[in-house]
N, C-alpha and C positions, 0 to 999 in steps of 0.2 A: 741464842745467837747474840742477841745482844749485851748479856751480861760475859759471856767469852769473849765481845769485841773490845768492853770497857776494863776485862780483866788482862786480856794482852796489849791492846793499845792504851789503854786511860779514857778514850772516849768513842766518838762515832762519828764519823764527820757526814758519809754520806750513807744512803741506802740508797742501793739499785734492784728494784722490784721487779724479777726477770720471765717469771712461772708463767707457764702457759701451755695449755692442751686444746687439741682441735681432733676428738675423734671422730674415726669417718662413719658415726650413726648420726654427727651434725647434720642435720641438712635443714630444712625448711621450719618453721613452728608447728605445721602440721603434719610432718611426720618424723619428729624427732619424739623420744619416748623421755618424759621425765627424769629418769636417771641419770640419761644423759644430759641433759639440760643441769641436773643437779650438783653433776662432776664437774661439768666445766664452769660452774657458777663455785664451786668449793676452789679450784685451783688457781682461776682466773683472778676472782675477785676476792674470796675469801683470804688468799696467800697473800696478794695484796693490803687486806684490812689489816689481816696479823702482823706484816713488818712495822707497817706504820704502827701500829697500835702501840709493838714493844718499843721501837727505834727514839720516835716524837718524843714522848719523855726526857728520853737522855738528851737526845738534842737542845729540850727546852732549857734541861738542868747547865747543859753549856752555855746555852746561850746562841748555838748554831747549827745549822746541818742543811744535808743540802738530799730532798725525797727524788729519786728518777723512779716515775714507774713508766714502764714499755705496755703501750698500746697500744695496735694495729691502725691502717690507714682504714683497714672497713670498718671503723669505730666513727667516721664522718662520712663515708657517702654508702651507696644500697649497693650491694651486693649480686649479681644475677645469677651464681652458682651460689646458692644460700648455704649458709654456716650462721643460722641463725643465731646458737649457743653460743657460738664464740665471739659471732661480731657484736651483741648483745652485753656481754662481758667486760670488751675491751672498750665499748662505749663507758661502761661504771669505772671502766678504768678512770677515763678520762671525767669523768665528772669528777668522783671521789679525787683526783689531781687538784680540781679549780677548789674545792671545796677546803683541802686541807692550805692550799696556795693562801689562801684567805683568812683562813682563823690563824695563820700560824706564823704568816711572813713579819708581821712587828713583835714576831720574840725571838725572831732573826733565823728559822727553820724555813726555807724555800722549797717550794714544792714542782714538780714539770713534767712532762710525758715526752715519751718519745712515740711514734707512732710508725714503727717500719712496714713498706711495703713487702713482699714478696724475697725472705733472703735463705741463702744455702746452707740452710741447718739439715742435722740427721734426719730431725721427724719430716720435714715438709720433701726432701729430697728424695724420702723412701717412698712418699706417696707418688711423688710424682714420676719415678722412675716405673713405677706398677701401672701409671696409666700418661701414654705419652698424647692422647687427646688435651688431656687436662693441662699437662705441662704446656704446649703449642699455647693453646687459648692463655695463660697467664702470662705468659712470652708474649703475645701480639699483643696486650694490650699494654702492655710496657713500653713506653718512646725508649729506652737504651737496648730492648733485646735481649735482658738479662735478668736476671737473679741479682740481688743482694749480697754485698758480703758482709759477716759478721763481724767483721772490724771496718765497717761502713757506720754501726751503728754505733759499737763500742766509741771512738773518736768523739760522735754527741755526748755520750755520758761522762767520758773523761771531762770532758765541758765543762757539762753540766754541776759536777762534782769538785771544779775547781775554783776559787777565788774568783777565775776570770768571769765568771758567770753569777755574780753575787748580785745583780742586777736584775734576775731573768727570774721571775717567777710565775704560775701559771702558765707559763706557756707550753704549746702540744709541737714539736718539731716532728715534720711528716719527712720521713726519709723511705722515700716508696721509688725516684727514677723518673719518676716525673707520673706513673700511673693517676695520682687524684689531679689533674690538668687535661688529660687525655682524653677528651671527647671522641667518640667515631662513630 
């Protein structure tokens, strides 16, 4: 990926780190079975280490670049329908974020997460179409009443990704609706 991005562009300016699985054998640490814990630790976090891993290089060779990896809002608060493997995950998300924020921002590669709540993808939408309890409950605790849109998200990463944001490093932007605020 990254030697096609340097062989049609010349270089890499940014990486947006997108991958993400939540299948529904996720649930609690005590009854989710290994494999599954394993899959979504290979997709989540693993897909993550590989981009950085090839991407950072090149960046460093520039002199620039700008890391977005997407992390969930249940990567900072608990969960009460557990998904443990995933929110799990997207916590390493977020650390692996600060981590690389730090070794890499004075050779001018800026690293940041995004942390979306609850948005209108195929995978979450099919789920929730099959069980409209589940949907209800993710709805009420939402202050807007709604679902996400992917270009709610998209807009941060443009951001992210652009000059104007050459400032911002480390940091987690929670675009959830306001869910992590919403006590009840």
């Amino acid at each position: 990926m990254v030697r096609h991005a340097v062989a049609t562009y010349g270089r890499v300016d940014a990486l947006y780190n997108n991958a993400g699985i939540m299948p529904e054998a996720d649930h609690s640490v005590i009854d989710t079975d290994v494999d599954t814990w394993d899959k979504v630790m290979a997709v989540n976090v693993r897909g993550v280490f590989l981009g950085c891993k090839y991407a950072i290089p090149q960046m460093l060779e520039q002199g620039s670049g700008s890391i977005i990896n997407i992390a969930s809002f249940v990567a900072i608060l608990g969960c009460s329908v557990p998904q443990d493997a995933y929110t799990a995950s997207k916590g390493a998300v977020l650390a692996l974020t600060r981590s690389l924020a730090v070794q890499f921002a004075g050779r001018g590669v800026r690293c940041n997460a995004i942390s979306p709540g609850p948005i209108e993808t195929p995978l979450l939408m099919d789920w929730l179409l099959k069980d409209e309890a589940a949907k209800q409950l993710r709805l009420a605790r939402n202050p807007t009443g709604r679902f996400g849109k992917p270009e709610e998200i998209v807009n941060a990463g443009i951001y992210l990704a652009s000059d104007e944001s050459r400032w911002t490093n480390g940091a987690n932007f929670v675009i959830d609706g306001g869910i992590t605020v919403n006590y009840f």
